[in-house]
Backbone bond lengths (Angstrom), bond angles and torsions (degrees), N, CA, C in turn:
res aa  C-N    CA-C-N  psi(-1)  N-CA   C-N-CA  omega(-1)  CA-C   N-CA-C  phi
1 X - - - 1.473 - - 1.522 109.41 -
2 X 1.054 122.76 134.54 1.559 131.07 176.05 1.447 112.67 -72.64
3 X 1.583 119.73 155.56 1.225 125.55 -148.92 2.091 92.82 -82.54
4 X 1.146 104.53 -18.79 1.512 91.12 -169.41 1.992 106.20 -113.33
5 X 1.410 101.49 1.78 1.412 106.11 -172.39 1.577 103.61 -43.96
6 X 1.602 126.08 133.36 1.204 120.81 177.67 1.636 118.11 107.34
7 X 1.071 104.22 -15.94 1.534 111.06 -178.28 1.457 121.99 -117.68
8 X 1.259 104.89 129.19 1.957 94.02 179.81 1.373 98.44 -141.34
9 X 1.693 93.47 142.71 1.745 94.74 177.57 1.767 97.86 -151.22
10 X 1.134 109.18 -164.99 1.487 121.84 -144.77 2.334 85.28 -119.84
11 X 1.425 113.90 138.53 1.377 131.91 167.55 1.721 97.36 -115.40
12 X 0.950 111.55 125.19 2.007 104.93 160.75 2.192 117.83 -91.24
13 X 0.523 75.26 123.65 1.657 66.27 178.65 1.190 107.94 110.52
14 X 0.998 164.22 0.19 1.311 162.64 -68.61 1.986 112.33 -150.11
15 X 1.061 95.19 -19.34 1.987 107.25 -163.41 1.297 94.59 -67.09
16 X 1.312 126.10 -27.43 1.570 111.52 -178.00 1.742 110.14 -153.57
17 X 0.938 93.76 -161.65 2.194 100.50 -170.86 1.052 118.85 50.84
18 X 1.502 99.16 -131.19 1.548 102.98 172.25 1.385 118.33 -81.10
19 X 1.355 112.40 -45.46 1.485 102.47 171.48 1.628 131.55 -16.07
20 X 1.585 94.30 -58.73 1.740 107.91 -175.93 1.557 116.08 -63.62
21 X 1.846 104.44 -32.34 0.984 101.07 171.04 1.666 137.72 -72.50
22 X 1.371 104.26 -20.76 1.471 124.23 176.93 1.491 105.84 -70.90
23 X 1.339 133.40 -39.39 0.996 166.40 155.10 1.726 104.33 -21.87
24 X 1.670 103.14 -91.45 1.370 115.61 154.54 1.816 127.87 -35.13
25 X 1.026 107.90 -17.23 1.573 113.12 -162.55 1.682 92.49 -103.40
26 X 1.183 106.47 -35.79 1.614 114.81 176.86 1.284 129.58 -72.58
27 X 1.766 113.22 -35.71 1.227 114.02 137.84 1.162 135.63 -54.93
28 X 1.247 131.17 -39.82 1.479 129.01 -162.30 1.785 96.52 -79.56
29 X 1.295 129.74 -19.37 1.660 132.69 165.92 1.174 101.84 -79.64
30 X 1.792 140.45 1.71 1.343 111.20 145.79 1.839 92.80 129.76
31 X 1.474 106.28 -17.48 1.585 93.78 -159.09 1.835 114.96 -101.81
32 X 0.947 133.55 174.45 1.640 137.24 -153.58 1.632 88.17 -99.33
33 X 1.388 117.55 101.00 1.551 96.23 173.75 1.961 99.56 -114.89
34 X 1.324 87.71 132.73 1.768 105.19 155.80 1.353 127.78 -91.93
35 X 1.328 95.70 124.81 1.807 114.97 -178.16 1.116 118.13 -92.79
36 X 1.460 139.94 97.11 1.324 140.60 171.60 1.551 102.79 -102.96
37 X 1.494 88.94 125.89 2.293 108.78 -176.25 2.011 90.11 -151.83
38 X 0.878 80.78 156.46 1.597 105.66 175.85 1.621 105.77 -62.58
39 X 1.328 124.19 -47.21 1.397 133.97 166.55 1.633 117.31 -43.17
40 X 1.525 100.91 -70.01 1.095 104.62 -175.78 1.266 109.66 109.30
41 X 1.341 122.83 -12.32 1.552 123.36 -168.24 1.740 89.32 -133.41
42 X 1.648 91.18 -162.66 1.358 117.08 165.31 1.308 117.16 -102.53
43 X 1.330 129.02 127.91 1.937 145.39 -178.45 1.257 84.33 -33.40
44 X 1.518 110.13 152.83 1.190 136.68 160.06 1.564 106.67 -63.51
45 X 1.306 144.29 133.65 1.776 125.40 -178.15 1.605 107.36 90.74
46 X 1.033 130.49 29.96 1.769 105.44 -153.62 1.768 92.15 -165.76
47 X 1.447 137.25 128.23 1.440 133.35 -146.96 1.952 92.94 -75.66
48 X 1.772 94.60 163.77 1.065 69.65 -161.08 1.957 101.61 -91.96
49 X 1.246 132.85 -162.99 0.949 142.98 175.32 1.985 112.34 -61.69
50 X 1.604 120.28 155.80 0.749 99.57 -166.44 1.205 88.28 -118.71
51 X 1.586 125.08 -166.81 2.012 144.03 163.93 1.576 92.72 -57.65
52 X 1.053 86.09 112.89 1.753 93.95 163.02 1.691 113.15 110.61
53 X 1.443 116.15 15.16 1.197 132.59 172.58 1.633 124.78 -128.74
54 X 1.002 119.65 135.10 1.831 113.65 -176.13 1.349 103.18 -125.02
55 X 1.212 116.16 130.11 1.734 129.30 160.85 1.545 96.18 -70.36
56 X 1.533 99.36 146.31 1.411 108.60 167.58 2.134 98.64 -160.70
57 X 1.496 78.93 124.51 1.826 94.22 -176.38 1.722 93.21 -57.61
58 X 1.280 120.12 157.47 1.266 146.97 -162.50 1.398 132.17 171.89
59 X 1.539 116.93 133.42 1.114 117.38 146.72 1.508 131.17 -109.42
60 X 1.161 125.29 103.20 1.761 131.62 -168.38 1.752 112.78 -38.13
61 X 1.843 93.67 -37.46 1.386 104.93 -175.79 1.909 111.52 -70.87
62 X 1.248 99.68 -37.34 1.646 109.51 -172.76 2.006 87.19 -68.62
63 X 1.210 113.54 101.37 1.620 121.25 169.48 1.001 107.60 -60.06
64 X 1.881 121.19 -57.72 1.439 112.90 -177.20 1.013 111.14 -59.31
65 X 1.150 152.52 -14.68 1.310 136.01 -150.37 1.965 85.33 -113.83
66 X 0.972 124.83 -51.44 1.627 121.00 -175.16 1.759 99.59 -49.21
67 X 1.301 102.59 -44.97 1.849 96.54 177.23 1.407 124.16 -54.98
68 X 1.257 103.95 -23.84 1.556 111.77 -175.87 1.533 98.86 -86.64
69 X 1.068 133.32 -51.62 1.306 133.44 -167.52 1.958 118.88 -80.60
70 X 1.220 77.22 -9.64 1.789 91.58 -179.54 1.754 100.80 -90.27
71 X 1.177 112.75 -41.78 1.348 125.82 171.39 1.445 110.41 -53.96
72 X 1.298 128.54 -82.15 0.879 147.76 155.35 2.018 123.84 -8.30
73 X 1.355 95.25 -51.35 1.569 111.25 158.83 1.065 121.90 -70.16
74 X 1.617 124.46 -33.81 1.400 127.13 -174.51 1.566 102.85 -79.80
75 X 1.347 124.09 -59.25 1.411 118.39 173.22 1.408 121.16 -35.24
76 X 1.484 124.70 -13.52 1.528 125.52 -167.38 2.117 98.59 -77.73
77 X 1.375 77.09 -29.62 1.693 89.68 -156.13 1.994 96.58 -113.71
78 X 1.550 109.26 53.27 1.546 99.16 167.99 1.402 126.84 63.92
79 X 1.342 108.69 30.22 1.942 126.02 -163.89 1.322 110.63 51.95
80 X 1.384 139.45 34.90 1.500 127.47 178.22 1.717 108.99 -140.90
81 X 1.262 107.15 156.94 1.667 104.11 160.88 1.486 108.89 -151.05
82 X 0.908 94.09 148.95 1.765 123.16 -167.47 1.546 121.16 -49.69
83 X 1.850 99.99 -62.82 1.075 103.10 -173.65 1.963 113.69 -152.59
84 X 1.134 102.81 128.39 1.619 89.71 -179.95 1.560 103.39 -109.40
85 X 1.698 109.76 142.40 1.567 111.63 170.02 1.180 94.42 -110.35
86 X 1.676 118.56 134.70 1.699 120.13 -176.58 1.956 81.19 -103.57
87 X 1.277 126.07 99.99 1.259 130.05 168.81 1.711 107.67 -95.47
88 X 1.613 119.09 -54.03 1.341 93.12 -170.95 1.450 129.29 -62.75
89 X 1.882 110.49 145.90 1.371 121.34 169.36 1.751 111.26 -121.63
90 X 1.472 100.67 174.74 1.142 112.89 172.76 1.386 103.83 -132.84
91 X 1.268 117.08 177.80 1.342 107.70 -151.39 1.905 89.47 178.33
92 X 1.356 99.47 139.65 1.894 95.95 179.01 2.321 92.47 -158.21
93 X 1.120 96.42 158.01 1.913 114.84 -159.97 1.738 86.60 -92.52
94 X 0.971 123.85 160.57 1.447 139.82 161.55 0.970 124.44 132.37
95 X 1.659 121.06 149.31 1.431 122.48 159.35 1.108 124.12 -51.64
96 X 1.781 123.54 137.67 1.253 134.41 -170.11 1.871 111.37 -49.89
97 X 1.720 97.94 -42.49 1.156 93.00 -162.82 1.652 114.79 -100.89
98 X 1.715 100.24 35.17 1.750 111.56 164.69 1.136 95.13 -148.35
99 X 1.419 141.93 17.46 1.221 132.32 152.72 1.660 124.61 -34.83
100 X 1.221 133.77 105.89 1.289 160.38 -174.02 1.731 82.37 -57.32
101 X 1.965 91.20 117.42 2.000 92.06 158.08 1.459 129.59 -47.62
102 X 1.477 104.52 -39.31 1.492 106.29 -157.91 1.500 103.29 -76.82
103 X 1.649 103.37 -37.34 1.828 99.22 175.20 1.909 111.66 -64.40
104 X 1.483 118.19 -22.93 1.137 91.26 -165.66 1.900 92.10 -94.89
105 X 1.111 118.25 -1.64 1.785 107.56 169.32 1.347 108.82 -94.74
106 X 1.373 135.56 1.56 1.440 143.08 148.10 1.628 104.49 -56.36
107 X 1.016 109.32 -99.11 1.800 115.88 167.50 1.453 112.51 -6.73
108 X 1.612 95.83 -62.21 1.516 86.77 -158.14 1.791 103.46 -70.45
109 X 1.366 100.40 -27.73 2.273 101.56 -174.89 1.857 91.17 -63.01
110 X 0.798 107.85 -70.77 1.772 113.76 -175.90 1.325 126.57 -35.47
111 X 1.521 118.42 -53.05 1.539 136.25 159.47 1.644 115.77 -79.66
112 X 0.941 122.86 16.20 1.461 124.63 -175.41 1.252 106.22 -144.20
113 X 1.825 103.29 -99.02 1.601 123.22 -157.96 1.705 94.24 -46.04
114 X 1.239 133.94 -38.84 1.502 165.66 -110.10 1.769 83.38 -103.50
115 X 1.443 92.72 -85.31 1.341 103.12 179.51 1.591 120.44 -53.26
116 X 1.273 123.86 -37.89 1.599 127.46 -170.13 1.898 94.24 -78.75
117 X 1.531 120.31 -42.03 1.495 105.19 174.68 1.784 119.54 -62.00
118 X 1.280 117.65 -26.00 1.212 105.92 -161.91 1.519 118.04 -88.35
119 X 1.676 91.61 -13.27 1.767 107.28 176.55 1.018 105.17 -71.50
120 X 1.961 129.92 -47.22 1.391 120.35 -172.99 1.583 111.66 -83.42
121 X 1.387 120.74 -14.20 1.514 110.96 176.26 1.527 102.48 -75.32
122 X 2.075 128.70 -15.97 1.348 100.91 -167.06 1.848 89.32 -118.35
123 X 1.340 108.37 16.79 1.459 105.90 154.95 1.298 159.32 -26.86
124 X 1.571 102.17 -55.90 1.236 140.26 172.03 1.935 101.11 -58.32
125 X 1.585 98.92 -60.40 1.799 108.38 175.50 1.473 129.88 -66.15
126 X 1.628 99.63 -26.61 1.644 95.44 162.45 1.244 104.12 -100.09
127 X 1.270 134.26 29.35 1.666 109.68 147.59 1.261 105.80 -107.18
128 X 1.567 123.75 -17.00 1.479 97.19 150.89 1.407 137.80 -71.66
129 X 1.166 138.61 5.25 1.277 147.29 -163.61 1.335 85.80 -57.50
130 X 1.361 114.79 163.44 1.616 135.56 171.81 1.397 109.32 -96.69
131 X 1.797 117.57 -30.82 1.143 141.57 170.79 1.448 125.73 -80.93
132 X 1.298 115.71 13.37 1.834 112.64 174.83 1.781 85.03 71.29
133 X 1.539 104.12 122.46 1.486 111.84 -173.20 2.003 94.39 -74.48
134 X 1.234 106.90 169.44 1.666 104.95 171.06 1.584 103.82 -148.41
135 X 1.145 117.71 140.28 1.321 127.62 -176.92 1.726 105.91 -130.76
136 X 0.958 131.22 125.61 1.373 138.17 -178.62 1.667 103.48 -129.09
137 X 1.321 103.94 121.45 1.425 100.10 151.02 1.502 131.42 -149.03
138 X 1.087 119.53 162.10 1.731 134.49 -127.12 1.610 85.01 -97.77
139 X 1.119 135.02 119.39 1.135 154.56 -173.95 1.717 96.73 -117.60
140 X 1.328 126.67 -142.77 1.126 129.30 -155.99 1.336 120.32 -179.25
141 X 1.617 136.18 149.28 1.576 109.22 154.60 1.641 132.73 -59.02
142 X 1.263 94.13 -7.96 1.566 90.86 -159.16 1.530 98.14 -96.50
143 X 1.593 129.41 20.19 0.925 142.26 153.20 1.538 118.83 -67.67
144 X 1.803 113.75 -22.95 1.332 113.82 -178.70 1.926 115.07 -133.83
145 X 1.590 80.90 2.55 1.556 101.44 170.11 1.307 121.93 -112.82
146 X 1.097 116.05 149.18 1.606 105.67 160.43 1.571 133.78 -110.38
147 X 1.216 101.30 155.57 2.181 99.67 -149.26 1.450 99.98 -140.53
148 X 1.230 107.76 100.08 1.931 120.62 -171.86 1.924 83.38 -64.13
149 X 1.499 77.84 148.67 1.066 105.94 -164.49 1.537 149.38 59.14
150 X 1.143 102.47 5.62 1.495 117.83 157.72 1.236 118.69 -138.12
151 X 0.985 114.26 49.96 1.881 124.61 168.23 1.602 105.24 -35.88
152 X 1.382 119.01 -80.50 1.571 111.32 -175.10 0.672 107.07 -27.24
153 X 1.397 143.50 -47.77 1.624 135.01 -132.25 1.795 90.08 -98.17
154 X 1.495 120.16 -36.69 1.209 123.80 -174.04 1.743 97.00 -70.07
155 X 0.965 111.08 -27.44 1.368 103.44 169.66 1.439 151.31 -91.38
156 X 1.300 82.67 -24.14 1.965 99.16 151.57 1.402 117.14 -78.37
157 X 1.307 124.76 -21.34 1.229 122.21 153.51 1.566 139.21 -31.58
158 X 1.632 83.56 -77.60 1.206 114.61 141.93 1.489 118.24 2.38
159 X 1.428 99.12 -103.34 1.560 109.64 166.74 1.131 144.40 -81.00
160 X 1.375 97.30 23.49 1.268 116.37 150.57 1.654 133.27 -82.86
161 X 1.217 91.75 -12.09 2.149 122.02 179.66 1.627 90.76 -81.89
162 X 1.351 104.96 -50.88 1.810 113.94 -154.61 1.656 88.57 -60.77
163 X 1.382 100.28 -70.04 1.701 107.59 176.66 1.409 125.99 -27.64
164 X 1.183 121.53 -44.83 1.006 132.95 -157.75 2.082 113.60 -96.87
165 X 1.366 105.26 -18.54 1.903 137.07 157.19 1.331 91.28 -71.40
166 X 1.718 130.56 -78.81 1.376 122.63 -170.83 1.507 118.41 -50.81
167 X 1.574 132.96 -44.40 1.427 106.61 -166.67 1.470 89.13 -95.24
168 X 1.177 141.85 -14.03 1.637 121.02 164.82 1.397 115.48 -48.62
169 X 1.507 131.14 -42.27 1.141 124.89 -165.99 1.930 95.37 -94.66
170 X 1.078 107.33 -30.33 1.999 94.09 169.75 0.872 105.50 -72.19
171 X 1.659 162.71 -74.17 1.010 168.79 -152.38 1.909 110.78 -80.41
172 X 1.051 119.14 -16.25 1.305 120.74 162.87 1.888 107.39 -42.28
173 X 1.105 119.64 -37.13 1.908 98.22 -174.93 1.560 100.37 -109.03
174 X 1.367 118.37 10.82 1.321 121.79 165.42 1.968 98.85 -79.30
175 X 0.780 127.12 -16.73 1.643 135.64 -156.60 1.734 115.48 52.29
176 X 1.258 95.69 60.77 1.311 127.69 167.24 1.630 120.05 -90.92
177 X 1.126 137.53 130.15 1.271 117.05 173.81 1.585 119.61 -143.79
178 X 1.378 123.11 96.54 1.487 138.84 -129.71 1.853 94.47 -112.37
179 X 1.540 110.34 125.79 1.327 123.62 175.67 2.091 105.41 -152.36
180 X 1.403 65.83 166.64 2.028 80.64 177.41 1.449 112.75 -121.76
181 X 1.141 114.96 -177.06 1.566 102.53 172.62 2.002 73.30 -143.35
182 X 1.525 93.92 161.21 1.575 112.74 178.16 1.540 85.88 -104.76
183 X 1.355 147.52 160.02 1.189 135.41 136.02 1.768 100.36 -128.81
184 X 1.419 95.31 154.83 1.274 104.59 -156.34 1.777 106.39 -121.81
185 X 1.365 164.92 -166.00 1.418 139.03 -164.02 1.537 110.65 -83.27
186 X 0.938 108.17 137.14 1.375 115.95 -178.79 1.903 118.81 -155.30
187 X 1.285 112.46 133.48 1.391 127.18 -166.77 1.030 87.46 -12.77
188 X 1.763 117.76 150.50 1.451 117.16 153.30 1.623 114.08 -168.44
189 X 1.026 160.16 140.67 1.376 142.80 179.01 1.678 127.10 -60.46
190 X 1.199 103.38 -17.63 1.248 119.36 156.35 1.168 126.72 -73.93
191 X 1.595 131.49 -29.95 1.290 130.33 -166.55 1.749 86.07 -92.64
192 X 1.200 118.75 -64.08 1.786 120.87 -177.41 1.240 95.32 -38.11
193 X 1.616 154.57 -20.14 0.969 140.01 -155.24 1.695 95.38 -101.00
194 X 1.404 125.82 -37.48 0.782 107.61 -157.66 1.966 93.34 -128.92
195 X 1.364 117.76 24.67 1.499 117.68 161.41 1.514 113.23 -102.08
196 X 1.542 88.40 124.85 1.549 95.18 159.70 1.468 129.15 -121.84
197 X 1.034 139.23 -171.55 1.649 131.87 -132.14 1.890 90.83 -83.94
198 X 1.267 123.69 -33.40 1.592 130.98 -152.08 2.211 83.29 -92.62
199 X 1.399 83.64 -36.75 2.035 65.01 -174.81 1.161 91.19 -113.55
200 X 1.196 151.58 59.98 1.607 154.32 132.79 2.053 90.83 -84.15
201 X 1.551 107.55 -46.69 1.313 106.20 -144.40 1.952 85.48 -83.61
202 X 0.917 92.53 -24.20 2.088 72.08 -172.78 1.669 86.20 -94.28
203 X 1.359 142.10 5.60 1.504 107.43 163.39 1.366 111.27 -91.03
204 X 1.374 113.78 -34.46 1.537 101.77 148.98 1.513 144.36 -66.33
205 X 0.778 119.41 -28.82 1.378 112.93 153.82 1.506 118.95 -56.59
206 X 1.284 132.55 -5.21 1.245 121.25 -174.43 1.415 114.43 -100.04
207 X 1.426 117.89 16.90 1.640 132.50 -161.98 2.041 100.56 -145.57
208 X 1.414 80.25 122.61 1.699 72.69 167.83 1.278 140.60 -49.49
209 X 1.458 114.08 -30.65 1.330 147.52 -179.16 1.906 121.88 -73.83
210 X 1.504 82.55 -21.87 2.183 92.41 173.12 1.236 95.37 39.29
211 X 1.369 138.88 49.73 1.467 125.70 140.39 1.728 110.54 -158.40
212 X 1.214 94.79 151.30 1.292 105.25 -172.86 1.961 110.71 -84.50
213 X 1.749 106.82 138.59 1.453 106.20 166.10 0.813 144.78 -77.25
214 X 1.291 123.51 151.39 1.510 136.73 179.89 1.605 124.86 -69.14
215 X 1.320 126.08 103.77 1.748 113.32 -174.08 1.325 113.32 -51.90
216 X 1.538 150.16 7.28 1.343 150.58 143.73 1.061 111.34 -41.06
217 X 1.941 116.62 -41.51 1.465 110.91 -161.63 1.870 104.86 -87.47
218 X 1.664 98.37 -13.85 1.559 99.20 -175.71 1.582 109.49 -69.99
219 X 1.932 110.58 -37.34 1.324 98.31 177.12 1.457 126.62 -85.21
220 X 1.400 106.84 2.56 1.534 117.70 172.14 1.499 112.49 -75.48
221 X 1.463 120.96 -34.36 1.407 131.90 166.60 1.463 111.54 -58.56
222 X 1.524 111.68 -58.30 1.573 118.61 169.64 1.356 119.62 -48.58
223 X 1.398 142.46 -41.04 1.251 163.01 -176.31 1.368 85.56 -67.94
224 X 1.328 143.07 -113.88 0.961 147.21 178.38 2.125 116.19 3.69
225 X 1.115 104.16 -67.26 1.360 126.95 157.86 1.448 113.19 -29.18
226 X 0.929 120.54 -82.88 1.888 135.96 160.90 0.838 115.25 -54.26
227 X 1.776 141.00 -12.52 1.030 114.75 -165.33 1.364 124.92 -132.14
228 X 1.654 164.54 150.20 0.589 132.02 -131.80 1.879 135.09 -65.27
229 X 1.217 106.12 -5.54 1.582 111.13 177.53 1.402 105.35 -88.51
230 X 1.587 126.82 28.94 1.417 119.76 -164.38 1.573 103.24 -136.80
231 X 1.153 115.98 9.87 1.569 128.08 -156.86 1.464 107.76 -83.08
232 X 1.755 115.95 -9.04 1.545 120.47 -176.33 1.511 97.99 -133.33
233 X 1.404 105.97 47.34 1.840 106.55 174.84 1.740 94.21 -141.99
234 X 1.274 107.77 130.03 1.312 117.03 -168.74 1.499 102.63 -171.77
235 X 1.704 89.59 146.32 1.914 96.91 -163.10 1.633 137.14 38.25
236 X 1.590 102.92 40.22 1.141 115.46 163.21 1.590 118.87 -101.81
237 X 1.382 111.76 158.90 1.826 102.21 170.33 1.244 90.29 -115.02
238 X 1.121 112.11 145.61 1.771 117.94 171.23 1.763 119.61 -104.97
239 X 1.056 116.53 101.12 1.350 108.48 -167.81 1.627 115.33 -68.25
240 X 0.881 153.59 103.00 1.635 161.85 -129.71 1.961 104.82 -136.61
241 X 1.711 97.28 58.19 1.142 91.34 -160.56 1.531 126.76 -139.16
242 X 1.775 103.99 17.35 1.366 118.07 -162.90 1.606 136.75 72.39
243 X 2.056 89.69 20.81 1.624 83.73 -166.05 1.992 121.68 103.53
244 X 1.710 90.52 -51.32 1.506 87.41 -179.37 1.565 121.99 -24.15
245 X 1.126 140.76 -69.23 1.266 140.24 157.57 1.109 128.42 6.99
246 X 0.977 105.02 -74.52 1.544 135.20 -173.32 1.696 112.37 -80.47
247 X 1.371 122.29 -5.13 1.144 150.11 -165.73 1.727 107.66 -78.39
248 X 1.260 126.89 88.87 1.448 132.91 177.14 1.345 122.46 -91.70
249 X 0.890 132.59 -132.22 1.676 139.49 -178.15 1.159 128.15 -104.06
């Protein structure tokens, strides 16, 4: 029997990166995962989805509409769901001090308000889980770093760590059990798109390890998280990042 057979829960963001891959990694341990992305599919360029995963068109921001579809998912599976990953972000380039309002209240609804609505609309379903409900969400380094030119984003990060300490310890006697993962650079079609040889070499250099990760190891972290050896880990961030962190002089 597979480590997640029996459990199905909801990823947001999911059509490509890591998302899809966490996604994929969650199926292949056995469990029903739902993909809510704005697309609805999988990126054009990007592997495709496997047995044991469903696209579903979405907007994270449209609430009513996540209530209906969160509902709707939970009834499949006995009114409950297992596990939610709040993965999608937004993200915008600029100096702090011409940063455009509307991009930095984008960021912050998407990486924040975004994430804190979708935990309490699928609340109710991970405290029914039979399995200790699990909520993971994808935080970042730049939650404990700082990165000119994208401050917001370093700052929804941010509180996205804080968030994620607070409903672990409220939801702890609900049998809730609330974590993040940091992930730090790792293969991706996006990063090849936009690394070149002078900033390949200072993002490696900034990790003890001089190489970049593989999203296998992100859904092996997630698996773990959701699954049953993860049921007494709550309000941690996991930095998933070669060390960088921890990375001094």
């Amino acid at each position: 029997m597979k480590e997640l057979e029996g459990r199905a829960g909801i990823i947001t963001g999911g059509s490509s990166g890591i998302g899809l891959a966490m996604a994929n990694a969650l199926a292949e341990a056995g469990a029903a995962v739902y993909i809510i992305s704005r697309s609805g599919k999988t990126k054009e360029g990007y592997e495709e989805s496997i047995k044991g995963t469903e696209h579903i068109k979405g907007d994270i921001s449209d609430f009513h509409a996540m209530e209906k579809i969160c509902q709707e998912l939970a009834a499949r599976h006995g009114g409950h769901l297992d596990f939610l990953i709040n993965n999608a972000g937004a993200t915008f380039k600029c100096l702090a001090q011409d940063f455009p309002e509307e991009e930095f209240n984008r960021i912050i609804n998407v990486n924040v308000a975004c994430v804190f609505r979708m935990s309490q609309i699928c609340y109710p379903f991970l405290k029914n889980s039979p399995y200790k409900g699990r909520i993971v969400n994808i935080s970042s380094m730049s939650a404990h770093l700082g990165f000119s030119q994208v401050v917001p984003y370093c700052t929804s990060k941010a509180a996205v760590c804080g968030m994620t300490r607070g409903l672990a310890v409220e939801w702890a006697e609900d049998g809730i059990c609330v974590n993040s993962i940091a992930p730090g650079w790792f293969h991706s079609k996006m990063l090849d798109d936009i690394m070149d040889e002078e900033r390949g070499a200072k993002i490696l250099g900034r990790m003890p390890m001089h190489k970049l990760g593989h999203a296998e190891d992100l859904g092996a972290l997630a698996r773990l998280l959701i699954g049953p050896n993860g049921s007494y880990i709550t309000g941690q961030d996991y930095a998933l990042d070669g060390g960088a962190l921890a990375y001094g002089y």
